[in-house]
Short mmCIF file of the C-alpha atoms (twelve columns), coordinates in Angstrom:
data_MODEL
# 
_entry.id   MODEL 
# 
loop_
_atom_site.group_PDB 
_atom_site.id 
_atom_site.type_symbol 
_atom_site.label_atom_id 
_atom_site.label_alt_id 
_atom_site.label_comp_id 
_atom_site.label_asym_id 
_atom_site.label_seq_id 
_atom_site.Cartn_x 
_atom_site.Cartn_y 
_atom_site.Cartn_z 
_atom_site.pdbx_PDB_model_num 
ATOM 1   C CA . UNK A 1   0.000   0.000  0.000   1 
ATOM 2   C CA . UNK A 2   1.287   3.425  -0.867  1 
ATOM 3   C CA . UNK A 3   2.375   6.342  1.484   1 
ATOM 4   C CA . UNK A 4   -0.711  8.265  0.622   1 
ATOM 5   C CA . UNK A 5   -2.906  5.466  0.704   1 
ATOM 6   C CA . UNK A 6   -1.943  4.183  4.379   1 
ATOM 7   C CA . UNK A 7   -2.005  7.806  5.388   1 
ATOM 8   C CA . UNK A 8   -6.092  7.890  4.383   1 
ATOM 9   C CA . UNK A 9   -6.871  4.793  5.019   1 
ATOM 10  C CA . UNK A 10  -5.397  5.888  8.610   1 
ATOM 11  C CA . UNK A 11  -7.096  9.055  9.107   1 
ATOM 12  C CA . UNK A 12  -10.299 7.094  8.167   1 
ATOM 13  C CA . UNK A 13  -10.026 5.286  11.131  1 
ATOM 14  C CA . UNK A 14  -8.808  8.055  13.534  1 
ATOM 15  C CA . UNK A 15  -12.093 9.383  12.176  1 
ATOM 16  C CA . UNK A 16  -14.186 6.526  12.910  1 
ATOM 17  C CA . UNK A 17  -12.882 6.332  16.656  1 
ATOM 18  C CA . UNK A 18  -13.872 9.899  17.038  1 
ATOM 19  C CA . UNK A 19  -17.647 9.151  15.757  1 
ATOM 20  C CA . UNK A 20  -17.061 6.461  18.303  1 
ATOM 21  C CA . UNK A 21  -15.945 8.460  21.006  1 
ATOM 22  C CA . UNK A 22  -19.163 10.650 20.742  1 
ATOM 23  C CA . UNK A 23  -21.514 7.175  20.512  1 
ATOM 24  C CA . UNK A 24  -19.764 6.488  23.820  1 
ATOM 25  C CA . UNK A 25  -19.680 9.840  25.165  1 
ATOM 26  C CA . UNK A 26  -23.673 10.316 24.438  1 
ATOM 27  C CA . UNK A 27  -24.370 7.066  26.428  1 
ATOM 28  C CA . UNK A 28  -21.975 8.320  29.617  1 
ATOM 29  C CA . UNK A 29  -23.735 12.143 29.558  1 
ATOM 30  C CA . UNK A 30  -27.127 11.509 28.038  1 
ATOM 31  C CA . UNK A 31  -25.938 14.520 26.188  1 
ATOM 32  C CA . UNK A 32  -26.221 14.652 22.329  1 
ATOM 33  C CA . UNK A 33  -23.714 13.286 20.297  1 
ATOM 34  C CA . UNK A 34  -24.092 16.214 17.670  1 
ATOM 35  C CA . UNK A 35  -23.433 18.681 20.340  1 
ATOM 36  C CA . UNK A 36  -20.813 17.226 22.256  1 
ATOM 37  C CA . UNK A 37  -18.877 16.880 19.816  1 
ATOM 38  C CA . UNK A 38  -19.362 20.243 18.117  1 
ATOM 39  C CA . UNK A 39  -18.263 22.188 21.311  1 
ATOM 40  C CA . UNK A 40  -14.797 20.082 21.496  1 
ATOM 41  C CA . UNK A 41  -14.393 19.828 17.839  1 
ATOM 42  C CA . UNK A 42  -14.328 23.690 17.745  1 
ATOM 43  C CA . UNK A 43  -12.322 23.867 20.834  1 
ATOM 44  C CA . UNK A 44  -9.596  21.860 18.879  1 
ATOM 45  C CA . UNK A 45  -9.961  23.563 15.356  1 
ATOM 46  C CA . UNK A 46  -8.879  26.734 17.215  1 
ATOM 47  C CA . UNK A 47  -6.005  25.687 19.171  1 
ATOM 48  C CA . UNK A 48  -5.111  23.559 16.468  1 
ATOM 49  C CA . UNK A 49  -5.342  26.253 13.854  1 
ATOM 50  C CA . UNK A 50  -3.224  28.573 15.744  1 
ATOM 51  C CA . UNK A 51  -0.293  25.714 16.205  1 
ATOM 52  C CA . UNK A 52  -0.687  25.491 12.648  1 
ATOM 53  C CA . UNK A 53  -0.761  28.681 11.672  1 
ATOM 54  C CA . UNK A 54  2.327   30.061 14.120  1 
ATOM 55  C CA . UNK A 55  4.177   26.439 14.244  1 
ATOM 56  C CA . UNK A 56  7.115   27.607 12.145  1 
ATOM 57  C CA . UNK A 57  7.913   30.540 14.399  1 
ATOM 58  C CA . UNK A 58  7.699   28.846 17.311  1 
ATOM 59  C CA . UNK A 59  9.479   26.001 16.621  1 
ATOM 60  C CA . UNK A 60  12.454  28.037 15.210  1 
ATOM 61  C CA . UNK A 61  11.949  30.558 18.405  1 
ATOM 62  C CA . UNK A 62  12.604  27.343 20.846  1 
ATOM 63  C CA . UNK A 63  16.093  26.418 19.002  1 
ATOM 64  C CA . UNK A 64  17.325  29.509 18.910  1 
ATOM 65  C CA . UNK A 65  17.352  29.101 14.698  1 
ATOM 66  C CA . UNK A 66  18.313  31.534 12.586  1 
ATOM 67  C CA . UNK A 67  17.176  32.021 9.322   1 
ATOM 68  C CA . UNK A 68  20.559  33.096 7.188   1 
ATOM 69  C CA . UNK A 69  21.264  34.575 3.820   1 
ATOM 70  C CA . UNK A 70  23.114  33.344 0.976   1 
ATOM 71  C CA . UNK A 71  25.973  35.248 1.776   1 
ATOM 72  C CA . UNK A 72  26.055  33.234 5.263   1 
ATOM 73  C CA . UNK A 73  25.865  30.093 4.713   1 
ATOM 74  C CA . UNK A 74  26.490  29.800 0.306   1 
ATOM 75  C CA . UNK A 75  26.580  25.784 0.051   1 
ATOM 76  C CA . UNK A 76  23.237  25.319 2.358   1 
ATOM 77  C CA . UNK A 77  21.587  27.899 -0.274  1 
ATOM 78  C CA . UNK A 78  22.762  26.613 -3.641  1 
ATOM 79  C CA . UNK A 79  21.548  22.820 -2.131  1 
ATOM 80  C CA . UNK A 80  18.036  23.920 -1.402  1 
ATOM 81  C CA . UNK A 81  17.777  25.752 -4.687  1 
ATOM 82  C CA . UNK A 82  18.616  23.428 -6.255  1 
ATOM 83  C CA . UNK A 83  16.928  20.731 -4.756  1 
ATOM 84  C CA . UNK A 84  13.732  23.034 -4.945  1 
ATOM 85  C CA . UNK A 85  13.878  23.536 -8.360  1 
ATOM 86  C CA . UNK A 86  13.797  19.461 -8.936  1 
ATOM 87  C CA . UNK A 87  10.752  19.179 -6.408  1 
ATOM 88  C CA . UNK A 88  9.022   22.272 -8.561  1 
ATOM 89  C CA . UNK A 89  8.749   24.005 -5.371  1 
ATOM 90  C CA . UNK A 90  9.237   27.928 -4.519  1 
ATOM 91  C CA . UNK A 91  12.379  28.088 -2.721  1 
ATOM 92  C CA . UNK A 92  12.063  27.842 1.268   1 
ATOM 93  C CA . UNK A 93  13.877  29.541 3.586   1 
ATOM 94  C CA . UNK A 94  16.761  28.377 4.828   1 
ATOM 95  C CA . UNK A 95  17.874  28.550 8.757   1 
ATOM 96  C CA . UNK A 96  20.536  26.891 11.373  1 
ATOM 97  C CA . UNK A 97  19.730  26.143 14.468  1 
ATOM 98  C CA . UNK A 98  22.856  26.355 16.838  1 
ATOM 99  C CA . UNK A 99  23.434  22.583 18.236  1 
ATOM 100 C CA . UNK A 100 25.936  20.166 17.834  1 
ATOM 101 C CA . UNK A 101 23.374  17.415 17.850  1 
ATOM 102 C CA . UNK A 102 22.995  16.712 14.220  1 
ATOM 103 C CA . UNK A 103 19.511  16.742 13.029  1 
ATOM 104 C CA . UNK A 104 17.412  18.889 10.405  1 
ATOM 105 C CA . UNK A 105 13.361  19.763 10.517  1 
ATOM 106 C CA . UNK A 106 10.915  21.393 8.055   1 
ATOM 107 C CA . UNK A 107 8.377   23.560 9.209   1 
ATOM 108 C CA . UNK A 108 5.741   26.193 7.991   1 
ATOM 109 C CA . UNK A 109 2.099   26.055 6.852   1 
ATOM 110 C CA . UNK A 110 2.618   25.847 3.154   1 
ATOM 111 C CA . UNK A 111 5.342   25.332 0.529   1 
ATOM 112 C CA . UNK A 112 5.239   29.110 0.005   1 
ATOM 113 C CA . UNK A 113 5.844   29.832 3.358   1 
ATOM 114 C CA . UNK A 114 8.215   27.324 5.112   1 
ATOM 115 C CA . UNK A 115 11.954  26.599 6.346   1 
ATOM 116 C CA . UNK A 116 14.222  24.332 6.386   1 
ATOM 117 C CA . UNK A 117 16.681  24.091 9.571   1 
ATOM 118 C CA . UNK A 118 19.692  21.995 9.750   1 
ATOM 119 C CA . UNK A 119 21.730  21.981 13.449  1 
ATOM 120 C CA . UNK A 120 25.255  23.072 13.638  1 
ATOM 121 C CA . UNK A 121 26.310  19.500 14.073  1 
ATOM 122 C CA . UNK A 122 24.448  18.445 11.126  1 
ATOM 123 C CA . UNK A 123 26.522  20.388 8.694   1 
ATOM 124 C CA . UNK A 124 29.542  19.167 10.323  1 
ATOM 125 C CA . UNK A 125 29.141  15.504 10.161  1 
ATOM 126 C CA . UNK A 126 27.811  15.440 6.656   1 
ATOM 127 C CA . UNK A 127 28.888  15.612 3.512   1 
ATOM 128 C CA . UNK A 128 27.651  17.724 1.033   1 
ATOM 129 C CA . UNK A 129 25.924  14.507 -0.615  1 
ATOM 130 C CA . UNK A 130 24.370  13.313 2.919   1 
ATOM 131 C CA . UNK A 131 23.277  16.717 3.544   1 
ATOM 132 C CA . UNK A 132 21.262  17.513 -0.211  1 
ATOM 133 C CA . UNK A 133 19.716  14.170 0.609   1 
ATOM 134 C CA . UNK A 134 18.556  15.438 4.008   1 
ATOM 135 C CA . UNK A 135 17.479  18.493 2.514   1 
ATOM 136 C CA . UNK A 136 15.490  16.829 0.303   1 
ATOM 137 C CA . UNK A 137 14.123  14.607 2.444   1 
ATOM 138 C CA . UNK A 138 12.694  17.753 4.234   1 
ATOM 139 C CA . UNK A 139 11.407  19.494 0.938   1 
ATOM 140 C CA . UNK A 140 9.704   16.165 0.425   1 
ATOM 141 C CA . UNK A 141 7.651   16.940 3.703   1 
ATOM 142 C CA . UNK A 142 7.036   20.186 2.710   1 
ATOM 143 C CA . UNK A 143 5.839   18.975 -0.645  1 
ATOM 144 C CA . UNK A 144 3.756   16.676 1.110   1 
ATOM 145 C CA . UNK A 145 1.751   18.980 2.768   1 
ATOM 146 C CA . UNK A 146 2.725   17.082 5.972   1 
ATOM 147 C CA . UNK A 147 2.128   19.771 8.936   1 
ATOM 148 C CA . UNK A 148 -1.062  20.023 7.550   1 
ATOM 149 C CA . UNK A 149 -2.204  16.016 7.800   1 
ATOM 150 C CA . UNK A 150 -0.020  16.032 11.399  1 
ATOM 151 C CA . UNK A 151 -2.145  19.276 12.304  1 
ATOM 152 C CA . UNK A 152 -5.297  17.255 10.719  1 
ATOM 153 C CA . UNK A 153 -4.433  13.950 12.783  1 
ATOM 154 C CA . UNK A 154 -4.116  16.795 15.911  1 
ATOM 155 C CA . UNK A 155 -7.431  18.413 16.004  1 
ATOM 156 C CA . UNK A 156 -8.975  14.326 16.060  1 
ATOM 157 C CA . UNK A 157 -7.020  13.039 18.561  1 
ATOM 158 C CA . UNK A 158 -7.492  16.386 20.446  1 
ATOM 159 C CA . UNK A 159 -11.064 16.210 20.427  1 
ATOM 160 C CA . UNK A 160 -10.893 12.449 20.967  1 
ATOM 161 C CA . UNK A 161 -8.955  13.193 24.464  1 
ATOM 162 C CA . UNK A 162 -10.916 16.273 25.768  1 
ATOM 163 C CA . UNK A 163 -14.612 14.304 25.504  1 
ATOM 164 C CA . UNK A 164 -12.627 11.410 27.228  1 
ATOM 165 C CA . UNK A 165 -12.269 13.522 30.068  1 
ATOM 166 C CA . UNK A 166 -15.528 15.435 30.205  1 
ATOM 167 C CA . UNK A 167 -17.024 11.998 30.024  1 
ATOM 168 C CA . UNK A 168 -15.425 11.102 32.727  1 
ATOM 169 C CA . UNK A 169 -16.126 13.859 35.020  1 
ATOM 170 C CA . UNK A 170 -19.550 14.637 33.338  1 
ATOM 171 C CA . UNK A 171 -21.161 10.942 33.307  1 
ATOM 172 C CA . UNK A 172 -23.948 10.218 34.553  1 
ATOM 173 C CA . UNK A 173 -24.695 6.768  33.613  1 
ATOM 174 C CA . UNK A 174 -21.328 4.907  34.959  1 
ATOM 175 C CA . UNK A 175 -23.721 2.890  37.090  1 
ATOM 176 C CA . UNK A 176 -25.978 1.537  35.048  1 
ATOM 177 C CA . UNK A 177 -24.667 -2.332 35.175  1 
ATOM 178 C CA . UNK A 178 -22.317 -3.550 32.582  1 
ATOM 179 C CA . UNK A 179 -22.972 -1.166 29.720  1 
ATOM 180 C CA . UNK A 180 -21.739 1.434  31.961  1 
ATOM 181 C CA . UNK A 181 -18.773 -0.895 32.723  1 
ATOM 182 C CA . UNK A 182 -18.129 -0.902 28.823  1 
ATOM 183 C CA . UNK A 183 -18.106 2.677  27.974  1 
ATOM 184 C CA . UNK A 184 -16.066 3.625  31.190  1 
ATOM 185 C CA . UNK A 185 -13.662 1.185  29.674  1 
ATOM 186 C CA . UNK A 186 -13.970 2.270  25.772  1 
ATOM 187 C CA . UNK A 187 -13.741 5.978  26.693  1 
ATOM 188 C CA . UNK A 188 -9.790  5.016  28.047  1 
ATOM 189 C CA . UNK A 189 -9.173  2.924  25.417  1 
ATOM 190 C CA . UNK A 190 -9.971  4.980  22.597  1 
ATOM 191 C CA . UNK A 191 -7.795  7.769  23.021  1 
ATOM 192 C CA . UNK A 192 -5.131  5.236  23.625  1 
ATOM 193 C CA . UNK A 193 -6.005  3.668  19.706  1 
ATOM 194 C CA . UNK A 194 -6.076  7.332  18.371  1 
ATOM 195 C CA . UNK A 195 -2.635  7.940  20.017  1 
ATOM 196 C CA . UNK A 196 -1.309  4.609  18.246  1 
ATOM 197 C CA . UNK A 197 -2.964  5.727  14.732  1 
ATOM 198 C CA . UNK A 198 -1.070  9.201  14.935  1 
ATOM 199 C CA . UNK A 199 2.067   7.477  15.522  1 
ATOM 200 C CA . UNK A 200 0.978   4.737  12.638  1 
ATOM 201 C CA . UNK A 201 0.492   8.149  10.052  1 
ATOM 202 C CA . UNK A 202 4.013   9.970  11.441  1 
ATOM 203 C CA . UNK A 203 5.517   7.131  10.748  1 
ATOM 204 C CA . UNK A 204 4.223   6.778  7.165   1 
ATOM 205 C CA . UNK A 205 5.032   10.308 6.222   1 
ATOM 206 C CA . UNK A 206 8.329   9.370  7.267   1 
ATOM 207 C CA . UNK A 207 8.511   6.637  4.433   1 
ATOM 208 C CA . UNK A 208 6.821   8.787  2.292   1 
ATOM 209 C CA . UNK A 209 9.305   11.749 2.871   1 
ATOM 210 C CA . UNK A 210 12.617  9.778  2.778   1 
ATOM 211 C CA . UNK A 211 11.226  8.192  -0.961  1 
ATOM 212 C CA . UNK A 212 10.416  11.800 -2.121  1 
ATOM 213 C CA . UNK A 213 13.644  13.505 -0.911  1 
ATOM 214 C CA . UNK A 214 15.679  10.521 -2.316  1 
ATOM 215 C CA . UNK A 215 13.640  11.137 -5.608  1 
ATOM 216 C CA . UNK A 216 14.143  14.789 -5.099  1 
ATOM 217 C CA . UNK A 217 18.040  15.093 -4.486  1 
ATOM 218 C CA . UNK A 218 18.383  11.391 -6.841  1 
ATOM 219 C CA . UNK A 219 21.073  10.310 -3.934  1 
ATOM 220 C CA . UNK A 220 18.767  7.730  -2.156  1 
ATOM 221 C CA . UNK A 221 22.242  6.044  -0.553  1 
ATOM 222 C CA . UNK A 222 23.425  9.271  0.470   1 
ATOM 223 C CA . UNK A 223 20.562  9.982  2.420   1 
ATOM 224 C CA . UNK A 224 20.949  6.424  3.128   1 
ATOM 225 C CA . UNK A 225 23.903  6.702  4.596   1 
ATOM 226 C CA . UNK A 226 23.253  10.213 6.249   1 
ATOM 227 C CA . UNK A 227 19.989  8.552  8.415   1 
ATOM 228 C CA . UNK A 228 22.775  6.054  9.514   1 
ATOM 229 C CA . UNK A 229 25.360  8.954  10.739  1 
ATOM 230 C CA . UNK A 230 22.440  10.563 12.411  1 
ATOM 231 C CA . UNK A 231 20.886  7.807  14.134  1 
ATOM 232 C CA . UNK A 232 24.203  6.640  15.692  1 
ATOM 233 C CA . UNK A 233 24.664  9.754  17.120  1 
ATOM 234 C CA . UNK A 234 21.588  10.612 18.573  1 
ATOM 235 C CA . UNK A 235 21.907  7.027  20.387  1 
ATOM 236 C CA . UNK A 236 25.508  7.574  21.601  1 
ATOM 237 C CA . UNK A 237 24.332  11.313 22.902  1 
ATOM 238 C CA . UNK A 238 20.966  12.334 22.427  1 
ATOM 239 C CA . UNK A 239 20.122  16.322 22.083  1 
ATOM 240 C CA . UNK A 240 19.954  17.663 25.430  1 
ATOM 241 C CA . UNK A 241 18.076  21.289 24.734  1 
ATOM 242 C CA . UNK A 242 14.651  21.320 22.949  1 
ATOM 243 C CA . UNK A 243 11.361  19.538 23.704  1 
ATOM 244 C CA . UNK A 244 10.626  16.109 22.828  1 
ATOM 245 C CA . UNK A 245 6.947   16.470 22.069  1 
ATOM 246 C CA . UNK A 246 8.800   18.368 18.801  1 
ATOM 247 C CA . UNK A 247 10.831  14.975 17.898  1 
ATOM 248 C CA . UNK A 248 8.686   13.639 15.126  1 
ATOM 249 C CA . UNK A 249 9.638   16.871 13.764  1 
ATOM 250 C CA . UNK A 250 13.300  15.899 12.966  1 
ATOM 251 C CA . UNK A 251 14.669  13.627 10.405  1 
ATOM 252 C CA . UNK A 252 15.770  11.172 13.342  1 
ATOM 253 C CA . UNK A 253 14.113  11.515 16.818  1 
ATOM 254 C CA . UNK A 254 17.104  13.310 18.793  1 
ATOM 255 C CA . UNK A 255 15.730  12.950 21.733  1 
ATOM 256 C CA . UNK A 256 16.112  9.246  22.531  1 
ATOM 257 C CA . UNK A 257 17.876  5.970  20.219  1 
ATOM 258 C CA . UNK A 258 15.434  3.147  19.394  1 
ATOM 259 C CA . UNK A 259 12.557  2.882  20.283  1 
ATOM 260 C CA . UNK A 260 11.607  -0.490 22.792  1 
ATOM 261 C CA . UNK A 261 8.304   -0.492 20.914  1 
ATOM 262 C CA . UNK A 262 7.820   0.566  17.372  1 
ATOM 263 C CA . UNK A 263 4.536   1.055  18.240  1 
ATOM 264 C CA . UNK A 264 4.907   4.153  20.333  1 
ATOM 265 C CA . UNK A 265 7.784   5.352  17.699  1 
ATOM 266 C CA . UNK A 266 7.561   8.706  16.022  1 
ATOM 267 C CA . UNK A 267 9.636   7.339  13.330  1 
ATOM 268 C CA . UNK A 268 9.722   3.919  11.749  1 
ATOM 269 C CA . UNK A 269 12.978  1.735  12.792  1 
ATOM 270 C CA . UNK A 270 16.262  3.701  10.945  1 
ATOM 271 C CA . UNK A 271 17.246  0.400  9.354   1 
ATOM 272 C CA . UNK A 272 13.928  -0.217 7.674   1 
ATOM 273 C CA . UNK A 273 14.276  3.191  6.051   1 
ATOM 274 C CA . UNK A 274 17.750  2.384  5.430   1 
ATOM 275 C CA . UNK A 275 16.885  -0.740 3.562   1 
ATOM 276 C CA . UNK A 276 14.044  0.993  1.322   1 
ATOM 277 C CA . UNK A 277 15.965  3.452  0.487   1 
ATOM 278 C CA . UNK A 278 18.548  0.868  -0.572  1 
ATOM 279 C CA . UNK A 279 16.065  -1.227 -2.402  1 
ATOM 280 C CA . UNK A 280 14.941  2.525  -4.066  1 
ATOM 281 C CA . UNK A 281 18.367  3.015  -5.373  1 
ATOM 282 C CA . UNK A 282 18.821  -0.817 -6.879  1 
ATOM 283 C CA . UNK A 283 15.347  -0.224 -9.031  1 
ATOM 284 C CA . UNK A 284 16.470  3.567  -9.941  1 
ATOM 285 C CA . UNK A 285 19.209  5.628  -11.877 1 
ATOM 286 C CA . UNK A 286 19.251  8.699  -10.803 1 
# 
């Protein structure tokens, strides 16, 4: 199944466990479904839509990036305009975020207005092949439109989690026998299935980015070989400063090594990339 398939077919169910969540929800409160879920669906659109809308910003604010010119950084420049030109995208800007932890993000709420930001490290461990196929692993996400389906997969699993908790505090019926039993019981483990589905789709867009950037920069071994670099360092010494609710937002997690369940991974496993991207460069010239 493609990238873009798994990614809707994925969202289709994060959707059906919210229509579940106000079935559930309705029984608990007696309240209707159509209105309980408005309220918190609105509540989440908002806060959602401001993330969204001010993510780049404040992502770039917390790591201290700086967005630099040509005449500051030359080689980062001529990669990404490059590499934009081959994705048919309008140039993004370019910024460095000062860390030795090697690592590189994409942010902003549409090709026309985002950045790409590498870490100080980054640029230092790379070469300049690693680092256009890390670049264009990133343009692939902005291509992708992929802080839009991670703000999409948001607002759900938002909602999903605040009518978990007014059902809790707002039910009426949790002592009506076993059905009440039930829905105590489905209104925890729901948001727990929505929280596994948003991992399921960040981890797809992952696949989907690192076959688009290899496509993009045509060096799917070099970014190969650059995920490899990366993820041995950020097991050795993981990046101290930043948050880690942000990690699905780097090319490797930097926040931790592998994962002890791939289920509650941002990423997929590095070596599974690794391979594809291997198997991409055995069925392609580039």
């Amino acid at each position: 199944m493609g990238s873009t398939a798994r990614t809707a077919l994925l969202m289709s169910m994060l959707t059906g466990l919210l229509l579940l969540m106000g079935v559930v929800a309705g029984y608990l409160t007696g309240i209707s479904i159509s209105y309980t879920l408005g309220i918190f669906l609105a509540l989440a659109v908002g806060m959602n839509l401001a993330i969204y809308w001010y993510a780049d910003k404040w992502v770039l604010r917390m790591y201290r990036a700086k967005i630099v010119n040509k005449l500051e950084q030359p080689k980062l420049h001529r990669i990404v305009e490059r590499l934009s030109s081959n994705a048919h995208l309008p140039k993004p800007k370019v910024a460095v975020i000062p860390n030795d932890a090697p690592n590189a993000f994409a942010t902003g709420r549409s090709p026309s207005h985002s950045v790409v930001a590498v870490t100080r490290g980054a640029t230092q461990l790379l070469d300049d092949e690693e680092l256009e196929g890390v670049l264009g692993h990133e343009l692939a996400h902005v291509k992708n439109r992929d802080m839009l389906i991670n703000t999409m997969a948001a607002v759900i699993g938002a909602v999903i989690t605040y009518v978990m908790y007014f059902s809790i505090f707002a039910g009426g019926r949790r002592d009506r026998g076993g059905g009440g039993l039930l829905a105590i019981l489905a209104i925890v483990l729901i948001p727990f299935c929505a929280m596994l589905v948003r991992l399921a789709i960040s981890r797809g867009r992952e696949y989907g980015a690192d076959e688009g950037g290899a496509r993009i920069s045509r060096k799917p071994l070099a970014l190969a070989n650059a995920l490899r670099k990366l993820q041995s360092v950020a097991n050795r010494a993981p990046m101290q400063q930043g948050n880690p609710s942000t990690g699905h937002m780097f090319i490797i997690n930097p926040f931790r090594g592998v994962s002890l369940s791939g289920l509650f991974s941002t990423h997929p496993p590095t070596e599974e990339r690794i391979e594809r991207l291997e198997e991409i460069a055995r069925k392609n010239s580039f």
